[in-house]
C-alpha positions, -999 to 999 in steps of 0.1 A, spaced: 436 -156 -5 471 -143 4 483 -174 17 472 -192 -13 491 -175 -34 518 -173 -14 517 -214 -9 510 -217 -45 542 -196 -53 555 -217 -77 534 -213 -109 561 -229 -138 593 -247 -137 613 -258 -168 648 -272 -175 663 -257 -205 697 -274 -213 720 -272 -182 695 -235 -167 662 -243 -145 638 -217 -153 614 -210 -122 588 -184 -113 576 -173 -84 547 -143 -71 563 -115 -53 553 -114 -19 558 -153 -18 575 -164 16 600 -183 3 613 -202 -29 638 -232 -29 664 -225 -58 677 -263 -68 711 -268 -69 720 -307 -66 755 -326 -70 759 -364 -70 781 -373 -42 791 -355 -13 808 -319 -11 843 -322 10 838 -301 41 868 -281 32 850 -266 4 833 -236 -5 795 -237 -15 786 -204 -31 753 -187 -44 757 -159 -67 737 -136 -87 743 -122 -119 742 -88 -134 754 -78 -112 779 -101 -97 762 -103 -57 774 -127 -32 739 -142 -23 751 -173 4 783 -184 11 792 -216 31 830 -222 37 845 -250 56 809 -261 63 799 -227 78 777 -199 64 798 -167 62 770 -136 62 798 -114 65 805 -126 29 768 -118 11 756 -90 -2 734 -70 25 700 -71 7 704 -110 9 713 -111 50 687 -133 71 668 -143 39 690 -170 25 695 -208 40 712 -236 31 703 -274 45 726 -282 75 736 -312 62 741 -299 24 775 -311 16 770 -346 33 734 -348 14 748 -332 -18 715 -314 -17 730 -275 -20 693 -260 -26 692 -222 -17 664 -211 0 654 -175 -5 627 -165 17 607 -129 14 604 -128 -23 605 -93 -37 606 -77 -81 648 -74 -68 649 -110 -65 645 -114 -104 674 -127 -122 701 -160 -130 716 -171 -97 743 -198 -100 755 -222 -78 794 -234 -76 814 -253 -53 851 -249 -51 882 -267 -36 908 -243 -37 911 -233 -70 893 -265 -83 853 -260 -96 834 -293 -85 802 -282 -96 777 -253 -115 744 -250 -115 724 -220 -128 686 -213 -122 668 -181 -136 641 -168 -115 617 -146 -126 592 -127 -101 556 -121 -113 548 -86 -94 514 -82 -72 503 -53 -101 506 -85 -133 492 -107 -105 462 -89 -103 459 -81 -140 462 -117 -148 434 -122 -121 414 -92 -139 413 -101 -172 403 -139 -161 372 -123 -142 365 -103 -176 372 -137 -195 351 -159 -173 320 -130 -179 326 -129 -214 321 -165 -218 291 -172 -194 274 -142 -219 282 -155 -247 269 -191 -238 235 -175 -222 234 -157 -259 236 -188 -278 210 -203 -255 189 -178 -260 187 -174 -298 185 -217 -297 157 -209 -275 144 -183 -302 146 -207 -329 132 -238 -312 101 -214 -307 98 -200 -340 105 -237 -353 75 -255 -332 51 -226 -335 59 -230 -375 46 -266 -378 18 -258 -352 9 -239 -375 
């Protein structure tokens, strides 16, 4: 059942004005932050991932390289880039080991010098294992409550048909 959820990690993703909204279970083995542009990234540029609130270095690719050096620790062997991102355009972040710290707005630039060619921003929420299986809880509870209520109307149908027929036998 663990590897269903995990493989099922994404659960809703939205686009509100120039933000994608995504959320993902904790414990999830990866989740693949978007970031696109529409034509090629110059090699000589920087691609970086950040995190807000506070202001982390998550990935950071210069001159077509990824610097680790230049990310924040908690991010180190959890973060990858496509190899052929700034030929593809395709500067998706993949963030791999999901845990509650992940939670927050990540953006995604890409600089030529001083110049900004590109933003992106994506807010990523992390639905903890404890909501996970309250969610899972109250559905059980749900699912019960309904089956016994449909077995209850059945049964006072069943009530009335009798009285009913045994009536006009009668």
């Amino acid at each position: 059942m663990k590897v269903f959820v995990a493989v099922l990690f994404i659960m809703h993703v939205s686009q509100h004005a120039s933000a994608v909204e995504m959320k993902v279970n904790e414990g999830a083995e990866f989740i693949l932050l978007p970031c696109q542009v529409k034509a090629a990234v110059p090699t000589d540029s920087l691609v970086e991932w950040r995190r807000s609130n506070p202001s982390i270095a998550v990935h950071v690719r210069r001159d077509n390289r990824d610097q680790p050096n230049d990310q924040n620790e908690l991010y180190r062997e959890r973060t990858a880039l496509r190899q052929d991102a700034l030929e593809s355009g395709d500067l998706s972040l993949t963030l791999k080991t999901i845990s509650l710290v992940d939670k927050g707005i990540y953006n995604c630039t890409t600089r030529r010098g001083t110049t900004i060619l590109s933003q992106a921003e994506v807010q990523l929420q992390v639905v903890s294992s404890n909501e996970l299986k309250y969610l899972k809880e109250r559905d059980v509870f749900l699912g019960l409550f309904i089956v016994t209520l449909l077995l209850l109307l059945v049964c006072v149908g069943y009530i009335g048909w009798t009285i009913m027929t045994s009536k006009n036998k009668g």
